[in-house]
C-alpha positions in Angstrom: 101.4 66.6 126.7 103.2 69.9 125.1 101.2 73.0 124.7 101.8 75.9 122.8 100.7 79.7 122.4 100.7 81.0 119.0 100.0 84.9 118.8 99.8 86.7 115.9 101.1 90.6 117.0 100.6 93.8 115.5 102.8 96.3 116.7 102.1 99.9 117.6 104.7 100.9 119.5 108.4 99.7 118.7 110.0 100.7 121.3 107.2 100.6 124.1 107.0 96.4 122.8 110.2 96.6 123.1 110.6 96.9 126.9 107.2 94.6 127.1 108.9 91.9 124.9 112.3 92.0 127.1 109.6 92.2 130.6 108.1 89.0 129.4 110.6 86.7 128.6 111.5 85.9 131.8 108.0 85.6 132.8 107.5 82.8 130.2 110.5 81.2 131.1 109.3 80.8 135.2 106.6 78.8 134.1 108.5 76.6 132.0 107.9 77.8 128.9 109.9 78.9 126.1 109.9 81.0 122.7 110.0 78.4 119.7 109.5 81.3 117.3 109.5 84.9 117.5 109.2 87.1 114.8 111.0 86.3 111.6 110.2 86.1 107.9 106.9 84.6 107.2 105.9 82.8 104.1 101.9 82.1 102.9 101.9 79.0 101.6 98.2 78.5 101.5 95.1 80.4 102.3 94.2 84.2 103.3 95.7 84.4 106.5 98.1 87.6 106.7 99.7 87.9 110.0 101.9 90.8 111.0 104.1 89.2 113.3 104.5 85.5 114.9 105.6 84.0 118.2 104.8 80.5 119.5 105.4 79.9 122.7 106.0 76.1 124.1 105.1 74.7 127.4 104.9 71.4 128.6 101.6 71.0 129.4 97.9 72.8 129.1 98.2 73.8 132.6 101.6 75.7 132.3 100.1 77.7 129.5 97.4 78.8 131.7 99.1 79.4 134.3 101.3 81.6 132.4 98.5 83.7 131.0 96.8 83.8 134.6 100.2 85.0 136.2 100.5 88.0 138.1 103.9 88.6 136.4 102.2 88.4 133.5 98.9 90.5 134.0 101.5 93.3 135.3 102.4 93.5 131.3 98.9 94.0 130.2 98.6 98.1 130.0 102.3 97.9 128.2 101.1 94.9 126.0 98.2 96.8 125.2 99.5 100.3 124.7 101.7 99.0 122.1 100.4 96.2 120.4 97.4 94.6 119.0 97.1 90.6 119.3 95.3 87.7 118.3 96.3 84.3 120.7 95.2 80.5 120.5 96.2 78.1 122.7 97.2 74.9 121.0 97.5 71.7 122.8 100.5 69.0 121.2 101.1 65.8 120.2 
């Protein structure tokens, strides 16, 4: 069954996300995952939510999300993830 990461990102620092963003794509991608959105125009069609900036992230199963997010790749982006942005992340399981 898919999974998916949804994060809604702030960012601080353009050009410091920058090189995170570039950094972390192929980290996503080695764990079979893959960007289904990432930034773009958002539209509120219902509800308070605001957020600043959406990606959703797609993975084919629970387990390849977590393993993603447990990663050493990826936990070697945390100080440049967090110097230069601000996040909110669920982890949504398919249908």
């Amino acid at each position: 069954m898919s999974a998916y990461i949804m994060i809604d990102v702030e960012i601080t620092d353009a050009d410091l996300y920058g090189q995170f963003r570039e950094q972390v794509t192929p980290v996503v991608e080695s764990h079979g995952g893959k960007f289904v959105v990432r930034g773009g125009a958002i539209e509120i069609v219902l509800g308070d939510w605001s957020p600043n900036r959406v990606a959703l992230i797609e993975f084919g199963s629970i387990d390849q999300a977590h393993s993603f997010l447990s990663s050493p790749g990826y936990r070697a982006l945390d100080d440049i993830r967090d110097r230069s942005s601000n996040l909110k992340m669920v982890v949504l399981e398919g249908v």
